[in-house]
N, C-alpha and C positions, 0 to 999 in steps of 0.2 A: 539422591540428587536434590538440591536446595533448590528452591526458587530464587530467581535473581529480579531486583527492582520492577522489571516491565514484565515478567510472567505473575508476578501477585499486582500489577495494576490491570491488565488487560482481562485475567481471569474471573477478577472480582468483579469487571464492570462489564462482562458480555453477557449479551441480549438486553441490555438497558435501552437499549434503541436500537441494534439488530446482532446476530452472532457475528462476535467477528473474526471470520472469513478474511482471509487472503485469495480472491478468487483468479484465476487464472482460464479464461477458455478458447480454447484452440478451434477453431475449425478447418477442416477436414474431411476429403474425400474416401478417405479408407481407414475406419476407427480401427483403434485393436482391439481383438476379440474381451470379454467381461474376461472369462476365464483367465487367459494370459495375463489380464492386469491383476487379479486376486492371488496369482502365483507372486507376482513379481510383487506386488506391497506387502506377502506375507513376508516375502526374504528381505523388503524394506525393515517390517516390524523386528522381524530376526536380529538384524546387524545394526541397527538406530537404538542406542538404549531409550532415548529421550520419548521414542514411541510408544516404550512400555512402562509408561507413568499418567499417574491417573490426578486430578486435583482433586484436594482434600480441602475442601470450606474452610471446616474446623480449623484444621492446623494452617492454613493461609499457604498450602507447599504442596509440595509435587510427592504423591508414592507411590511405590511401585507396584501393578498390575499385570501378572498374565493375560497375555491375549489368545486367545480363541481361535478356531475356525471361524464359527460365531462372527466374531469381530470381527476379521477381515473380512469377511464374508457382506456384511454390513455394510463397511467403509468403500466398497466399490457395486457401483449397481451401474445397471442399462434401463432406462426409462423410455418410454414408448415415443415415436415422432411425433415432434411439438412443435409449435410456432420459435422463433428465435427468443421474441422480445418474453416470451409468456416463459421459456426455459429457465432463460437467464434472472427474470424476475422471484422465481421460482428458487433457485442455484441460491443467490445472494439471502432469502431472506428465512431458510431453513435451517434448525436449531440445532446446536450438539449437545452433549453432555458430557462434557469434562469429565466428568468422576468415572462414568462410565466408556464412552466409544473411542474408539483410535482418531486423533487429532489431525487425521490425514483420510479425505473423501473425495473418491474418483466416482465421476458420473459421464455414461453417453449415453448419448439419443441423436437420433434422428433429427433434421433440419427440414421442415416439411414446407417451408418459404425460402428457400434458399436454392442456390446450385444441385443442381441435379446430381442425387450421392450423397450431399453433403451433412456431417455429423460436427453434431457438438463433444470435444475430449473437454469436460470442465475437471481442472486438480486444486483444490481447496484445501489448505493450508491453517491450520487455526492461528490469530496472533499471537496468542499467548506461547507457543512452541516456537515459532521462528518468523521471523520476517524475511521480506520481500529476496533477498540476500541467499538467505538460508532454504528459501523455497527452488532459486535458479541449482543450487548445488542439488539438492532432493531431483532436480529435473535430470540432471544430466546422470543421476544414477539410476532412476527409473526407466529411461531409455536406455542404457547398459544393459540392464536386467531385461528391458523386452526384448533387447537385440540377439540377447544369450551369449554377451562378450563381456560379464561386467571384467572389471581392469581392478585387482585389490587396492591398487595408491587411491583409486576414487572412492573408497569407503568416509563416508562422513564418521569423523570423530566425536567423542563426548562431549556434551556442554560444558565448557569452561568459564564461564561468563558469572562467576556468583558475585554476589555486594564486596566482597572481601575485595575480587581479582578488581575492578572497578575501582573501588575508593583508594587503590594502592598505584592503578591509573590517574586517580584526579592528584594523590599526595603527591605527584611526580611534577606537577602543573598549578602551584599554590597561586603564583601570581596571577592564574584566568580565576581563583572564586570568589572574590570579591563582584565580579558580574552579579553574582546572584542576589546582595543589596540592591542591584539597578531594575526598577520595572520594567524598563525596554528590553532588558535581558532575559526576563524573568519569564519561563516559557505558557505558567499558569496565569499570566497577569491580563488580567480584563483590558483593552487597550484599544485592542484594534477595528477597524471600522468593519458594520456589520450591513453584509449586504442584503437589498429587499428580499421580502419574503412574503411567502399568499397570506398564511396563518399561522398560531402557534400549535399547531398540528406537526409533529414529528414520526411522521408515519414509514412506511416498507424502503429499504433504500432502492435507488433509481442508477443507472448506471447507461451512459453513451458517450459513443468511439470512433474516433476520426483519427485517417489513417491520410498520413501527407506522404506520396513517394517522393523521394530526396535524390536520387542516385547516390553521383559522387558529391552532390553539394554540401557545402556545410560538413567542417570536420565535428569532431566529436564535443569541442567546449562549446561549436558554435550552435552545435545541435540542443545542447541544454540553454543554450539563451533564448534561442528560439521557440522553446517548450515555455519557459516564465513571459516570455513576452505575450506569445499567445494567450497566457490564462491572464493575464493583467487586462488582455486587450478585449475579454470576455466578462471581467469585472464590471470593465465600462462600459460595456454596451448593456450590460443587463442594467445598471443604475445610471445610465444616462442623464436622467433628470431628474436625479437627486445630487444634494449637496454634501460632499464629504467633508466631515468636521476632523477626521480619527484621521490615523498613517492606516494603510494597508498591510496587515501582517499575518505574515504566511508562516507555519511551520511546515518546516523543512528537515526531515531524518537526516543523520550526518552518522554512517557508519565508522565508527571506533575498530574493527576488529584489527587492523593491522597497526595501531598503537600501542592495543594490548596484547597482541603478541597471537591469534588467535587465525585459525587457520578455515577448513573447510568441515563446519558443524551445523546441527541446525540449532541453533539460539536465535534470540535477539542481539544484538550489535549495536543497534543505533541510539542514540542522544539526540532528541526533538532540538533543535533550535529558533528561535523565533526571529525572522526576518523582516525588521519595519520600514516601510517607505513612507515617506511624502506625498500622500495622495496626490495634491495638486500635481508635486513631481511626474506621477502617474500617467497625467491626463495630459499633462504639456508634452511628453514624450509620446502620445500613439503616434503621431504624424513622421517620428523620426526613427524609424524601426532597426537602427543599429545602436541607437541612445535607450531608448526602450528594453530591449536584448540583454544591456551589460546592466541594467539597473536594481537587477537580483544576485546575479554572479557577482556583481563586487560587492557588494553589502557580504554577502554570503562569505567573498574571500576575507573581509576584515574582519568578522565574527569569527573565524576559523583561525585567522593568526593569532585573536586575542585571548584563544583558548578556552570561547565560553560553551562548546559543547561539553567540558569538563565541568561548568557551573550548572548549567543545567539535567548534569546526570547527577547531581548528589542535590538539586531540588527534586528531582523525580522518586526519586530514593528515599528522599526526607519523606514526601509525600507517602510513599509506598509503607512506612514503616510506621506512620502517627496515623494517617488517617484511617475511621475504619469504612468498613465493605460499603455502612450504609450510608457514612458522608460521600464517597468515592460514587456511588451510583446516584445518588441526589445531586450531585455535582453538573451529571454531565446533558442533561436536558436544558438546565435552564440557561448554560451557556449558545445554545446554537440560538435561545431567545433573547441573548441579553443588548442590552442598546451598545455598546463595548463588547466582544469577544475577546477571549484570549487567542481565537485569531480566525483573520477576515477567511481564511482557506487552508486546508494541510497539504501541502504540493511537495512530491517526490519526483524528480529524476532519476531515473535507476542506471542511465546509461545506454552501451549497447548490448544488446542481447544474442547475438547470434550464435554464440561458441556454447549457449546454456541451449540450445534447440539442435544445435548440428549434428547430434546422433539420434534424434529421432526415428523409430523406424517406421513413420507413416507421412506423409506428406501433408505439410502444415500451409496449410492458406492465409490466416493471421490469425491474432491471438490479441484481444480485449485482458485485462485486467482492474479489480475494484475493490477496494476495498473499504468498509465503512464509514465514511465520512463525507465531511462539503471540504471538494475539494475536487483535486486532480495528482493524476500521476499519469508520466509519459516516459519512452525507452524509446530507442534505434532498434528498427529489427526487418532485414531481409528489404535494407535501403531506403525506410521509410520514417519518417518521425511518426508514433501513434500515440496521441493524446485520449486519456481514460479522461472524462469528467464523472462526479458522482455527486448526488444532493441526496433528500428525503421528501418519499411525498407530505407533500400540506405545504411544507416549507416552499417547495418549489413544485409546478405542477411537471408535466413530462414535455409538455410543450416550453415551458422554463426552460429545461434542460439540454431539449434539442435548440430553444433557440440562442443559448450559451455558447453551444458548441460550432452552431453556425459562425457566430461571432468571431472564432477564432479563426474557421476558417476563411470567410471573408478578411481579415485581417492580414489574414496568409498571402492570400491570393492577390489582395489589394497593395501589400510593400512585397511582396517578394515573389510574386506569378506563381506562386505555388496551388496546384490542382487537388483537392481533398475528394477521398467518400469517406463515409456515415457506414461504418462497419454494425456498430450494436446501438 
């Protein structure tokens, strides 16, 4: 199995500022037993070829590894009753090793500040193996396997995803790569406006979660506007009084798999695209929170006809293939302190989520997600909008972070009566 573009950039640069973790944690009044999950990830390991591959430094690529009892054994543990905040602090900022462990780590405990019962299910994902995408499909076959019904059509297939399958995607789409000339386009380009921060201290990442119920309001595009508007509306309050010189630019995943033809596996799929606004524009719109809403979706939608997430997968790719391990890791500290970022936030919508939980066989309260970076990521799930924000400490303290997220939700509450809690 080859490494493709984003598995030799993300492999080579984790732990440079924390593992990176696709975290996911569920809480819940009745965890599955350890036992039952170490069956069921073994017969993950079983039928996932992608899980029995190990990264090799040297070669920049993926080889193949036998897995162990051992190993699975490892990759699922039950930890004693812990505080929430101290778990999850915990969860996000523990290390793998590639070369060695299975790239897939189930952790429960006890909730000992929480609902009476109440457990942490955290499933942690590593980037380098699959995104956000690729983790929902892993969901829905893991509660198969606990349920003891798995269904063979839902077997994830082999990674497909190499440089070859990709650049024979972008040669299909000539006239989007001349983007990759344009700075604004350019997903590495120092640009965009960097917001305050305590110190140049890049310390443990931080991670808190707010959960808006929604019923039937707001359909599904209107749910993602609502998700950009809020983190715009959470920019401004944290830098109130300062002055923006820069556009505000956010990257934004833009999943490819059904372009290229690519079905239900666990790879990467997505092409970063960089999203620029007009600061001012920014700040004249909080008061107009349906002007505010579309002022990411449509930037987003004209970047997307103009087909620059195909120019941005073969600057990622250029990147992945000239630069080496030790520029690539030198690279990425001093962007989170540069007066210009290559971008002000990395903000994902993933959509709605509910059809990737519905076979669970334990009963899910809600479910936080984080994954390393300043930024945010937000999904639909069980009628709610839930907004993840994430920073590092130094950069921002925790009191930063919760007061981020207040932000958004007074913003909420203030244009559209919507009533928030503070999950994580």
């Amino acid at each position: 199995m080859r490494a493709n573009y984003v598995d030799r950039l993300l492999a080579r640069v984790d732990g440079e500022l924390a593992p990176i973790w696709i975290s996911e944690l569920i809480t819940t009044r009745a965890a599955p037993r350890v036992e039952a999950l170490r069956r069921a990830v073994g017969q993950l390991v079983a039928e996932i070829e992608r899980l029995r591959f190990a990264w090799d430094p040297a070669q920049n690529d993926w080889i193949p590894r036998s897995r162990t009892d051992a190993d699975v054994t490892r990759a699922v543990r039950e930890l004693p009753a812990t505080p929430r905040r101290e778990l999850i602090a915990r969860l996000l900022r523990e290390p793998i090793d590639l070369a060695r462990d299975v790239p897939l780590r189930i952790t429960v405990a006890p909730l000992v500040d929480d609902v009476d019962g109440a457990a942490l299910v955290a499933l942690q994902l590593h980037h380098a193996i699959g995104d956000a995408r690729s983790q929902m499909h892993l969901n829905r076959r893991l509660w198969q396997i606990l349920a003891g019904a798995p269904r063979p059509e839902t077997r994830l297939g082999p990674a497909q995803i190499s440089d070859a399958r990709a650049l024979a995607g972008a040669a299909k789409r000539l006239r989007a790569l001349p983007a990759i000339l344009d700075p604004r386009r350019r997903v590495l380009a120092r640009r965009g406006q960097a917001l305050g921060r305590r110190s140049d201290t890049v310390g443990a990442p931080m991670l808190a979660t707010l959960r808006v119920p929604l019923g039937d309001r707001f359909g599904p595009e209107a749910r993602s506007g609502l998700f950009f508007a809020a983190v715009l509306a959470g920019m401004c309050a944290h830098d109130r009084h300062a002055t923006w010189t820069a556009p505000i630019r956010l990257r934004v995943p833009i999943d490819l798999r059904r372009e290229l033809g690519v079905g239900a596996t666990l790879e990467n799929g997505c092409s970063a695209v960089p999203v620029e606004i007009d600061s001012a524009a920014v700040r004249a719109a909080l008061d107009h929170p349906v002007k505010l809403a579309r002022l990411v979706p449509d930037e987003l939608g004209r970047l997307l006809r103009a087909g620059v997430p195909w120019a941005t997968l073969i600057e990622c790719l250029m990147a992945s293939r000239v630069a080496s391990t030790a520029m690539l890791r030198t690279h990425v500290r001093p962007d989170f302190l540069a007066p210009l970022r290559a971008n002000t936030m990395v903000t994902t919508y993933v959509g709605t989520l509910d059809r990737h939980f519905a076979d669970a066989p334990f009963p899910i309260l809600h479910v936080c997600t984080h994954t390393p970076t300043w930024g945010a990521n937000g999904y639909s799930l069980g009628g709610a909008l839930i907004l993840n924000a994430s920073s590092f400490e130094g950069l921002w303290s925790r009191a930063d972070l919760e007061a981020f997220v207040d932000a958004m939700s007074a913003w909420l509450a203030r244009h559209h009566g919507l009533r928030s809690e503070v999950i994580a």
